[in-house]
C-alpha positions as CSV (number, residue, x, y, z in Angstrom):
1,X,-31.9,14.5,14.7
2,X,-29.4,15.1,17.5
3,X,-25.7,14.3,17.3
4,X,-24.7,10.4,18.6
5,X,-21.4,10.8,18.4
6,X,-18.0,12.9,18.0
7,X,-16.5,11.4,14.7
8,X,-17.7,9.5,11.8
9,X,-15.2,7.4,10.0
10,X,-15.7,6.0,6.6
11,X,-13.9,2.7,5.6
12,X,-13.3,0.5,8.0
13,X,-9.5,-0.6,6.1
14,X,-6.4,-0.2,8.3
15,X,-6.1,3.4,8.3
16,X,-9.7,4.0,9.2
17,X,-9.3,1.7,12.5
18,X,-6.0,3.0,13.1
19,X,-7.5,6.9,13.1
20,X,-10.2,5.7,15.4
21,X,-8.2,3.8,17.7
22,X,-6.1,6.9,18.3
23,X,-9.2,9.3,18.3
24,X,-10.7,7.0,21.0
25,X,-8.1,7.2,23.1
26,X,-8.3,10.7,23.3
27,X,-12.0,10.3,24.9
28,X,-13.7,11.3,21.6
29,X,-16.7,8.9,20.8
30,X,-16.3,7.3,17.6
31,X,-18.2,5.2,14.8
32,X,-16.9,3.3,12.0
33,X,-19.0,2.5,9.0
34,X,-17.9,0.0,6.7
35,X,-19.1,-1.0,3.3
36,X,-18.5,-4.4,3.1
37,X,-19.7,-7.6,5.9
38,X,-16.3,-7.5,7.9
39,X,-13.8,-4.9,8.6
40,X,-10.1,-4.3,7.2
41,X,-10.5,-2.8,4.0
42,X,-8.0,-4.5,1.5
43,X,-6.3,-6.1,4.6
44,X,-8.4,-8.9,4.9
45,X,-8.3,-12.4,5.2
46,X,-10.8,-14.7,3.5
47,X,-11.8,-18.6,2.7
48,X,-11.3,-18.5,-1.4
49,X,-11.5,-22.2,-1.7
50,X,-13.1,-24.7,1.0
51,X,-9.9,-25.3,3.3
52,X,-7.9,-22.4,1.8
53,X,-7.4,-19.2,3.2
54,X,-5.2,-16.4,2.3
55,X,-4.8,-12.7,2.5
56,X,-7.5,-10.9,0.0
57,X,-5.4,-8.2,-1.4
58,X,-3.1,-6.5,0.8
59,X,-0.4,-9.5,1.0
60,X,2.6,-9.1,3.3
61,X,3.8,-7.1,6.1
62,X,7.1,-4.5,6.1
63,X,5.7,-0.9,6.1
64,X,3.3,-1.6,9.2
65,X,4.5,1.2,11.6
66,X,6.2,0.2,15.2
67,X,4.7,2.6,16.9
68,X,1.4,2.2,15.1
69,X,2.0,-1.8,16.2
70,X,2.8,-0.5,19.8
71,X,0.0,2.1,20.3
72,X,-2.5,-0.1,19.8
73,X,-1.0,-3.3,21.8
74,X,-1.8,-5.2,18.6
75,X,0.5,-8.1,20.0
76,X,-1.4,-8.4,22.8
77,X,-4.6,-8.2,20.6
78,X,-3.4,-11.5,18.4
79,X,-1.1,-10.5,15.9
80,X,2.0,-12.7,15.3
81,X,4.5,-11.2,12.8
82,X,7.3,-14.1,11.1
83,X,9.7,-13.7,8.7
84,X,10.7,-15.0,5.7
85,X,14.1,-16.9,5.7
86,X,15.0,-15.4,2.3
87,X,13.9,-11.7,1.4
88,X,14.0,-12.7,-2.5
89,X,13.6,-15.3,-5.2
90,X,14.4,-14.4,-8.6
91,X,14.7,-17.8,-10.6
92,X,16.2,-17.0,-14.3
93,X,15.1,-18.2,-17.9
94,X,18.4,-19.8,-18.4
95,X,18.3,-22.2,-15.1
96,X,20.6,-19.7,-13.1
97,X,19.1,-17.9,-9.8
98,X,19.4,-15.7,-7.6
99,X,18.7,-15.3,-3.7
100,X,18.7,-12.1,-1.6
101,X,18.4,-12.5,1.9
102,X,20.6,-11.9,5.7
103,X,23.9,-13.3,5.2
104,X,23.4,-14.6,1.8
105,X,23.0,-12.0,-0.7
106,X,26.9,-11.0,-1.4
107,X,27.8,-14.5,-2.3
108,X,24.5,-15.0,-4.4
109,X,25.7,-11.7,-6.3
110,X,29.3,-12.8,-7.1
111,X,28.0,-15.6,-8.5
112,X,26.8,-13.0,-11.5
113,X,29.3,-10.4,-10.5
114,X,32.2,-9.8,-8.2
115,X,31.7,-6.0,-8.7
116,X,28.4,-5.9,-8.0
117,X,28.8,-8.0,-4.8
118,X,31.8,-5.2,-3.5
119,X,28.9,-2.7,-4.6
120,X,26.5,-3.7,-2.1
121,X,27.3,-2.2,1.2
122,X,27.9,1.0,-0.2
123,X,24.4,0.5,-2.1
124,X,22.9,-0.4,1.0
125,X,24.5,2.1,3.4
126,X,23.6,5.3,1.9
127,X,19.9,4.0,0.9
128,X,19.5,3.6,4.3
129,X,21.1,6.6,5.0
130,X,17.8,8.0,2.9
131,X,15.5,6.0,3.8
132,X,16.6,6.6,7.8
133,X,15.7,10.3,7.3
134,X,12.3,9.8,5.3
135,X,11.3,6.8,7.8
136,X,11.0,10.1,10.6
137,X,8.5,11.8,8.2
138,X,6.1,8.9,7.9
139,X,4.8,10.5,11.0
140,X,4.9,13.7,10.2
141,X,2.1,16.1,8.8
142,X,3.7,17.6,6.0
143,X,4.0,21.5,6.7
144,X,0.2,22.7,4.4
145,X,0.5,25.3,1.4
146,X,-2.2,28.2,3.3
147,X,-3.8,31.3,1.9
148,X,-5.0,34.0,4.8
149,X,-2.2,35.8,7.0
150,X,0.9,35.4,8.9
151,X,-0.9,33.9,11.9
152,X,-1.9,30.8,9.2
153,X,1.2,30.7,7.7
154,X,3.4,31.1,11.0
155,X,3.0,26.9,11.6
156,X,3.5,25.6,8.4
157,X,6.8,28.1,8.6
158,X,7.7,26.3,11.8
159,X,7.0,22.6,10.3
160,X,9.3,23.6,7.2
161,X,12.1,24.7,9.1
162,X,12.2,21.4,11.2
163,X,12.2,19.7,7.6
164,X,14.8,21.6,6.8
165,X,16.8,20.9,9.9
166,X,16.5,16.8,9.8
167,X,17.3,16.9,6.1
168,X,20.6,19.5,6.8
169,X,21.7,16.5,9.3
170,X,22.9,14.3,5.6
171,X,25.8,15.1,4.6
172,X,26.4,16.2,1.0
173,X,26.6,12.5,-0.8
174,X,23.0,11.9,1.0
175,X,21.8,15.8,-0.5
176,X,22.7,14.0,-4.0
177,X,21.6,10.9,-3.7
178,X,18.0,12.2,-1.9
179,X,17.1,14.6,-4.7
180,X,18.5,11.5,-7.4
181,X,16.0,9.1,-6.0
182,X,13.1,12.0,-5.9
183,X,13.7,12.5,-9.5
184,X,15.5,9.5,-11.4
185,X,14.1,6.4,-12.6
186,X,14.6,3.4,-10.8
187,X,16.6,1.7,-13.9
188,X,18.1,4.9,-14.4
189,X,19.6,4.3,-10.4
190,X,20.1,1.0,-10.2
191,X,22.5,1.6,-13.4
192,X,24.6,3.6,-12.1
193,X,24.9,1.1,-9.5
194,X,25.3,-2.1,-10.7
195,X,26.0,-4.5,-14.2
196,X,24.5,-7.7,-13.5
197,X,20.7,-8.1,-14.2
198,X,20.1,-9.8,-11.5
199,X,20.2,-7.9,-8.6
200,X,18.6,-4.9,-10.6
201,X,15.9,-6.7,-11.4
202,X,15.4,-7.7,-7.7
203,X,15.7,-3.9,-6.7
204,X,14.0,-2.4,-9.6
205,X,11.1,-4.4,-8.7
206,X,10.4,-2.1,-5.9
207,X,10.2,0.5,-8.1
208,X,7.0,-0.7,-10.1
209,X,5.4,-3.0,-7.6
210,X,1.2,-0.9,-7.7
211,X,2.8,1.5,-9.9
212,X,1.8,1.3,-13.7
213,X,5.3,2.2,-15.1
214,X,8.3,1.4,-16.7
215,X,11.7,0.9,-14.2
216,X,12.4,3.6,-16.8
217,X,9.8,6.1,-15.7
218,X,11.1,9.3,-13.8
219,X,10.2,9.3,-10.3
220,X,10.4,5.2,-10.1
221,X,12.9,5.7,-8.1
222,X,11.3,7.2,-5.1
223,X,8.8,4.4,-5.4
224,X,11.5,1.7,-5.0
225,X,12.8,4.2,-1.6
226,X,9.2,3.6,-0.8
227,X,9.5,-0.2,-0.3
228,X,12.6,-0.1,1.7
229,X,10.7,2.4,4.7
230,X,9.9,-0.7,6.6
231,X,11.2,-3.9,8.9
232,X,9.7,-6.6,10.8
233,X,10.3,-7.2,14.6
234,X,12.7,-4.5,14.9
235,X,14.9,-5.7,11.6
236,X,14.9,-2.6,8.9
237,X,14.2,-3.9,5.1
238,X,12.9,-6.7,6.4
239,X,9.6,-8.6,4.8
240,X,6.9,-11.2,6.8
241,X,4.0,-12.7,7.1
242,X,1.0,-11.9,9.7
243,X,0.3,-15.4,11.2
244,X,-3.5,-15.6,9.8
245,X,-3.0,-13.4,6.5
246,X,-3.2,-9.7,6.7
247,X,-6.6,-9.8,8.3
248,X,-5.0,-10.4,11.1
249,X,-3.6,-6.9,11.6
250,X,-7.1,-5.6,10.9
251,X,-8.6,-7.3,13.2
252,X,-6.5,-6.7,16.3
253,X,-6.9,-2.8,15.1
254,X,-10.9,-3.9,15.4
255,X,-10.1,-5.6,19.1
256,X,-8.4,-2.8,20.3
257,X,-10.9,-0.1,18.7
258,X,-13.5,-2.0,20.5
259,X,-11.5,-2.1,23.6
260,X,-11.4,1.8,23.8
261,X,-15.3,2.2,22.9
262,X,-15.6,2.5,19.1
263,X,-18.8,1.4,17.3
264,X,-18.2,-0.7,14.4
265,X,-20.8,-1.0,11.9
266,X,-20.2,-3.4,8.6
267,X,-22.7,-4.0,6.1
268,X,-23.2,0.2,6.2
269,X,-21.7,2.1,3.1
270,X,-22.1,6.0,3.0
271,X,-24.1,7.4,0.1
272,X,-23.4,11.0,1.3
273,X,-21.0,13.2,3.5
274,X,-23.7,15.8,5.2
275,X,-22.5,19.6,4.6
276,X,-24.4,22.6,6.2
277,X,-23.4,25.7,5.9
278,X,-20.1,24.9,4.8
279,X,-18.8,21.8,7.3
280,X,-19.4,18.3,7.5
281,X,-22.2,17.3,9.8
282,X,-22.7,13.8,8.8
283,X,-23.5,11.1,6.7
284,X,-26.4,9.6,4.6
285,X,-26.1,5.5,4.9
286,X,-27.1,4.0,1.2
287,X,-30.2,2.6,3.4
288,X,-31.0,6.3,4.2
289,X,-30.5,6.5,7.6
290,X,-28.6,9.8,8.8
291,X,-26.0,9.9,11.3
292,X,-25.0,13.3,13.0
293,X,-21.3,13.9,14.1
294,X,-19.3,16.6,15.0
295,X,-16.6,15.7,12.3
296,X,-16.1,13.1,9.6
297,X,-13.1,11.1,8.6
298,X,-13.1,9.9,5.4
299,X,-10.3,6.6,4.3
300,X,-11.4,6.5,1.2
301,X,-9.4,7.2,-2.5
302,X,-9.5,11.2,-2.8
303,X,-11.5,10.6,-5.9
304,X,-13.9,8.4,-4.4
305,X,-14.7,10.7,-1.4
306,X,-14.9,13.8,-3.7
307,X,-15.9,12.3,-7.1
308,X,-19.2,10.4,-5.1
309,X,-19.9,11.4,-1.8
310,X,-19.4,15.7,-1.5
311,X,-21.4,17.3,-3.5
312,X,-18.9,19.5,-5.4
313,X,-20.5,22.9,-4.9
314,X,-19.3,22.5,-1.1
315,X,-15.9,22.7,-2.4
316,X,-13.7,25.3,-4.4
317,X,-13.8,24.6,-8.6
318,X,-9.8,24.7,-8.7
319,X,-9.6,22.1,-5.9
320,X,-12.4,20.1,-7.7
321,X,-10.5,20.5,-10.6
322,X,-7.0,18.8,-9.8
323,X,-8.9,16.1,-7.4
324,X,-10.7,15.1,-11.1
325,X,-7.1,14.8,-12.4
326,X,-5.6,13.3,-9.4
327,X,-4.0,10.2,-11.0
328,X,-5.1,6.7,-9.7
329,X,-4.1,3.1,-11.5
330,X,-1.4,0.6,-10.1
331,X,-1.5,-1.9,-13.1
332,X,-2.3,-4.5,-10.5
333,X,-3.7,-8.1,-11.3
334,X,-4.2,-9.9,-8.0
335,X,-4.5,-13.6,-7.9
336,X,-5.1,-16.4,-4.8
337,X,-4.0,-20.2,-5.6
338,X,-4.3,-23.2,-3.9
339,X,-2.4,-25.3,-4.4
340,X,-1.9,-29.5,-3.6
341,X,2.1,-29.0,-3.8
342,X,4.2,-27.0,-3.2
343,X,6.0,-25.7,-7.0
344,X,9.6,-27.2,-8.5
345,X,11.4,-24.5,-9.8
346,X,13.6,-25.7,-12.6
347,X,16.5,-23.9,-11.6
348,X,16.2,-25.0,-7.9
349,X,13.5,-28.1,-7.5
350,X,13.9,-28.7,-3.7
351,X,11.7,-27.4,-1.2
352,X,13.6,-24.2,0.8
353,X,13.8,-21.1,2.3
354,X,13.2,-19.8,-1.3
355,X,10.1,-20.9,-1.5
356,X,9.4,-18.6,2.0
357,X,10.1,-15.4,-0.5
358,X,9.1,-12.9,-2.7
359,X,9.5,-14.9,-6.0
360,X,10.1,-12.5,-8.3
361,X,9.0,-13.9,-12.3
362,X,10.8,-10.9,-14.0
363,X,14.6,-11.2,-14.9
364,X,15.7,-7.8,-16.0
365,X,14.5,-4.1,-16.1
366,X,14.2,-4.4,-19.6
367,X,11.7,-7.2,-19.6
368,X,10.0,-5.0,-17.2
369,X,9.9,-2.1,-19.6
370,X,8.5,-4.2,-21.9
371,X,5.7,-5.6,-19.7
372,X,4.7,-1.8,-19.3
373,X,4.8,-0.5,-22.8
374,X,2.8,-3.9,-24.0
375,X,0.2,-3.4,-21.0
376,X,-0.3,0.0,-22.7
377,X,-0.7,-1.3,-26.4
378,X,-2.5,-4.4,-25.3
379,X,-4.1,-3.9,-22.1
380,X,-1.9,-6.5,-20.7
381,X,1.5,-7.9,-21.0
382,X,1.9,-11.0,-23.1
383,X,4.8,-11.6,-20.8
384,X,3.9,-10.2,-17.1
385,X,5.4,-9.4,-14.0
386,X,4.2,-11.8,-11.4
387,X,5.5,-11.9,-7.7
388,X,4.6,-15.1,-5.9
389,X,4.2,-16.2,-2.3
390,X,3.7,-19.0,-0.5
391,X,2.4,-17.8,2.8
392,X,1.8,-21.6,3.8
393,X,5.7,-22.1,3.9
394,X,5.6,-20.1,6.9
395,X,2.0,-20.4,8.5
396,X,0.3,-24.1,8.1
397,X,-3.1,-22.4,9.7
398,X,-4.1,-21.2,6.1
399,X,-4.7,-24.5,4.2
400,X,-4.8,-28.1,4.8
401,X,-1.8,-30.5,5.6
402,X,0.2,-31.1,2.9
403,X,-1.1,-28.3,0.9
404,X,-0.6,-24.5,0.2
405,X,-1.9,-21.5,-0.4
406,X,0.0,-19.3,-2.8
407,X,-0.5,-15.0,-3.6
408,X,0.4,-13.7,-6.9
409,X,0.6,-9.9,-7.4
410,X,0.8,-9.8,-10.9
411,X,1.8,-6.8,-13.5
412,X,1.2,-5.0,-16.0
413,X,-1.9,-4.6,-17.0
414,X,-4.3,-1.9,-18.1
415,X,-6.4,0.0,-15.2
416,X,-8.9,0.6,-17.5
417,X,-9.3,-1.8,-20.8
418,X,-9.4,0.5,-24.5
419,X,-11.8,0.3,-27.4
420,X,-15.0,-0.5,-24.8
421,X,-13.3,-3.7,-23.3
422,X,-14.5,-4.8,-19.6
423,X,-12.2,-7.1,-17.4
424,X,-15.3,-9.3,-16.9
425,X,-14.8,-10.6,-20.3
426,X,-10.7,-11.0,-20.1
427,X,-10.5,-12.3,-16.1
428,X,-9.9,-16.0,-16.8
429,X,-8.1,-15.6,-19.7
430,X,-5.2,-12.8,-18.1
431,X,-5.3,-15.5,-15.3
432,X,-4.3,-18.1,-17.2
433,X,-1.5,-15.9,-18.6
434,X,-0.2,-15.8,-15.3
435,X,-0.4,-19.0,-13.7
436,X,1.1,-20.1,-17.1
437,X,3.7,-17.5,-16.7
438,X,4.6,-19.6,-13.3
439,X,4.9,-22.8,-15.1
440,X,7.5,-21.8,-17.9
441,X,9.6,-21.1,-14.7
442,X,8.2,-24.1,-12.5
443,X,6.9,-27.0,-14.5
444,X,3.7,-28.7,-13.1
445,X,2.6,-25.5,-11.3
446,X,-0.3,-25.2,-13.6
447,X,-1.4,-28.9,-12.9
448,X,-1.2,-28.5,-9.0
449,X,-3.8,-25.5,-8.6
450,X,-7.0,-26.5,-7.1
451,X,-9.1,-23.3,-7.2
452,X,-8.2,-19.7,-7.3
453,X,-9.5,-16.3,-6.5
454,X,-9.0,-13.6,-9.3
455,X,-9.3,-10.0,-8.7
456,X,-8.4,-7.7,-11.7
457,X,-8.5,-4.3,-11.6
458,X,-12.2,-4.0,-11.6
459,X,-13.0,-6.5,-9.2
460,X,-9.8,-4.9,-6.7
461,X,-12.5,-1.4,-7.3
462,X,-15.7,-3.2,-7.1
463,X,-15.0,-4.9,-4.1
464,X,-12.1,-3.2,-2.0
465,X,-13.7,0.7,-3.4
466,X,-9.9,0.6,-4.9
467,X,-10.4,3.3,-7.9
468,X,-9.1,2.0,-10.8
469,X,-7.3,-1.1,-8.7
470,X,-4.8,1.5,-7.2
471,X,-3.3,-0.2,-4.2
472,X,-1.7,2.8,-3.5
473,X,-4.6,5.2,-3.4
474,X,-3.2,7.2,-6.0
475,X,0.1,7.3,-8.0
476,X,3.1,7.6,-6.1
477,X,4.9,10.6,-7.9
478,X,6.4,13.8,-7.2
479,X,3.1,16.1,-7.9
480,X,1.1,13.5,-5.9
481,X,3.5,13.5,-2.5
482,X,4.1,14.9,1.2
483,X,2.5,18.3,0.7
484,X,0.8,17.6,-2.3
485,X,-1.1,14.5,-1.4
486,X,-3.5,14.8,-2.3
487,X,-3.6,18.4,-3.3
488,X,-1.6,21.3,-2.3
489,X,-3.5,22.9,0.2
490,X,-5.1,19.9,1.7
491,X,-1.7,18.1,2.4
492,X,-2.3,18.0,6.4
493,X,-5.5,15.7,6.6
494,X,-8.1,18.3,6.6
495,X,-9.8,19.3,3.7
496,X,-11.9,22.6,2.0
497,X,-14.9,21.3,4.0
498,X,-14.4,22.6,7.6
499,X,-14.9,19.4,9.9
500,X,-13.7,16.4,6.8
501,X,-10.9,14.8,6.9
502,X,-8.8,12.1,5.1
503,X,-6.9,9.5,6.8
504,X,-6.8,7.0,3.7
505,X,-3.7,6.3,2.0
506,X,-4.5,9.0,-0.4
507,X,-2.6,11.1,2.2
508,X,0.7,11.1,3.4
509,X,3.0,9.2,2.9
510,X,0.5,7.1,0.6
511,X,0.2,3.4,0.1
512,X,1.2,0.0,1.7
513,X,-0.5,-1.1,4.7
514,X,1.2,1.3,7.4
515,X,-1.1,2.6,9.6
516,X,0.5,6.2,9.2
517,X,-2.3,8.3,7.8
518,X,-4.8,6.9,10.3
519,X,-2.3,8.0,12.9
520,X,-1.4,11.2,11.5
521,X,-4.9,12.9,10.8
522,X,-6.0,11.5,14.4
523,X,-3.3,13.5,15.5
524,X,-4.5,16.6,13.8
525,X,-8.2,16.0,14.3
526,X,-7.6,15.8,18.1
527,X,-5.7,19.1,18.2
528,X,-8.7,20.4,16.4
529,X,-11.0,19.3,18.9
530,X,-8.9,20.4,21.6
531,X,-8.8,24.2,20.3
532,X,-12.7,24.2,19.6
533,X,-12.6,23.4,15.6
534,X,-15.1,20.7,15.6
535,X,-18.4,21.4,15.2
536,X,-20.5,21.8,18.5
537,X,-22.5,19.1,19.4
């Protein structure tokens, strides 16, 4: 059969139509094939209840690149970012709260401790100092661990020592504090920082939101530098909401794939990646029809791609090998609510901005901890970590008037249940753990929910191709980063398969809906192309 087009991409999520967005514009013809009936991956936005909408999975906006948004005129294609008028809720067992926000966070700290309110500008000042440096490596390939001569080896040389130069601009606090928060736990950091609960337990969520850890657990830390990368309308750290749930972002990326020529398929998941004589030539459709390309693109989890689709004589044992062990669980129990009011927290029962934030149901890093350690005795915590929002506060398109919509990202719990245990058979009950969870803190919560949409683990893998629920792709730790994401040697989007790629967020710099890996392999596939890689049509 002959070739019908330049590039196959598999997964239609946001890094897919990002990657083929860029690789359009660069006059290759592209094709998207996507599993499910509509495009966007986990960034999607769905009726769960008649009259309630709300985003799927993926569930608010920070890490979503500017240039990204700007490349592909995704205003101009629909989306609508807003944000929230409080960053943070974190109402307290003992009727106390506390708000972080713009202009509102020192006094809300004093309120717990004077010392920790002088702390934060210092905090915040040299994490952004960090984070400032990091934020110009998103787009970045990461300089790629090579075996052959000096005439391989001469580029990633040359992408190491312009590493080395942005990171010799800190100064030698920033040298300290960089390789603390590669290393440290997030508790571990935020201690050093701070006394009050509080406002570690508002920070120290960033450190285990999709990862299946304790605050305690080395390398939490970088996680929590993670989640401050991003901003919203030109405002650093800031969080919002896409206008019409995250499946709005996707589908401008669709509108302006579409725009530039890309075929979109839905309904069309890949059963095989074609390899002759060493390269990617294609792909097998689960209906058996065969589609020829010059190169593939894979946005798929690492262990998806490899562990279903490529046979795994096509590629070396020892890279086989570490992709087998490549680690993949978030701990991530995702819930959708509707709701016929809007909750009364005890501690602050008026409607507010608060109710426009991340709600944060976990007081301290030490009930935290224990939320881990019990997921991992139990298969779930007896006392979870749930994150609410109310999306509705802030965009009245997503249910009907007078009611709301509300998303709850809740922790721990297993990836995988013990002893022969299947989340079909413990959905509805860790559900009602949670929404009950909501109630101690907001009384009559429970009695205001309408219809809800629960996605454990399972489900989040069934339906989203999310191994093991991972939101992330794969665990965000040291062995698993920059370079070695997902394995040394295939840290620059091209794999041991001459002509596949990956351009999931199983590749640098890893999960949140960012639209960086899409961009960066696109980048790399198009040099590719230019100097004659690809295969010949």
């Amino acid at each position: 059969m002959a070739d019908t087009t330049d590039i196959i991409v598999i997964g239609g999520g946001h890094n897919g139509l990002t990657c083929a967005a860029y690789l359009a514009a660069a006059g290759l013809k592209v094709t998207v094939l996507e599993r499910r009936g509509v495009v966007g991956g986990a960034a999607v936005t769905e009726e769960f209840h008649p009259g309630f909408r709300n985003s799927v999975a993926s569930y608010t906006v920070s890490l979503l690149n500017p240039k990204v948004i700007a490349d592909l005129d995704l205003h101009r294609h629909g989306l609508k970012i807003v944000e929230r008028r409080m960053s943070n809720f974190l109402p307290l067992p003992d009727g106390r709260y506390l708000g972080v926000g713009e202009g509102r966070t020192r006094a809300e700290v004093a309120k717990f401790s004077a010392r920790d309110a002088e702390q934060l500008d210092a905090y915040g000042a040299r994490l952004d100092m960090i984070a400032d440096v990091l934020r110009e490596l998103v787009l970045e390939t990461p300089p790629n661990l090579v075996e052959g001569g000096w005439a391989q080896a001469i580029p990633e040389l040359l992408k190491s020592a312009s590493l080395g130069r942005r990171l010799s601009r800190l100064n030698l606090t920033a040298k300290r504090d960089l390789l603390a928060l590669f290393s440290q736990s997030a508790g571990d950091w935020l201690d050093c920082w701070f006394e009050s609960e509080p406002i570690k337990a508002v920070y120290g969520f960033d450190g285990v939101v999709g990862n299946y850890a304790s605050p305690y657990t080395p390398g939490s830390a970088y996680v929590l530098l993670h989640h401050v990368f991003g901003e919203v309308n030109g405002k650093k750290g800031a969080w919002g909401h896409a206008v019409g749930g995250m499946g709005a972002i996707t589908q401008a990326m669709a509108a302006c794939c579409r725009e530039r020529g890309v075929v979109i398929r839905t309904d069309a998941a890949v059963a095989e990646v074609l390899v002759e004589k060493g390269r990617a030539a294609g792909v097998v459709t689960e209906a058996g029809e065969t589609l020829r390309a010059r190169a593939v693109v894979s946005n798929l989890n690492p262990k998806l791609l490899f562990g279903k689709l490529v046979d795994q004589a096509a590629t070396p044992a020892d890279f086989g090998e570490r992709i087998r062990r490549y680690r993949s669980g978030s701990g991530t129990f995702r819930m959708n609510v509707a709701l016929s009011e809007l909750p009364r927290f005890t501690c602050l029962p008026e409607a507010g901005d608060h109710l426009t934030a991340g709600i944060i149901v976990a007081p301290s890093l030490a009930y935290m901890e224990k939320a881990f350690t019990d997921a991992r005795e139990h298969g779930w915590s007896r006392q979870p970590i749930v994150e609410m929002l109310i999306p509705s506060t802030l965009d009245d398109s997503l249910a009907p008037a007078g009611k709301h919509v509300a998303s709850l990202f809740c922790q721990h719990v297993a990836p995988q249940l013990s002893g022969g245990r299947s989340w079909d058979d413990h959905r509805d009950e860790v559900a009602d753990l949670m929404i009950a969870t909501v109630d101690a803190y907001a009384p009559g919560f429970k009695a205001s929910v309408l219809g809800r949409q629960i996605l454990s683990p399972l489900d989040l893998e069934r339906t989203f191709g999310l191994t093991n629920g991972d939101i992330m792709h794969g665990n965000l730790s040291l062995d698993q980063m920059f370079s070695a994401r997902p394995v040394l040697g295939a840290g620059d989007y091209r794999t041991p398969v001459q002509g596949l790629y990956q351009c999931g967020a199983g590749t640098h710099p890893g999960g949140g809906v960012t639209g960086a890996p899409g961009h960066n392999a696109a980048r790399e596939i198009v040099r590719d192309a230019r100097r004659g890689r690809l295969r010949t049509a």
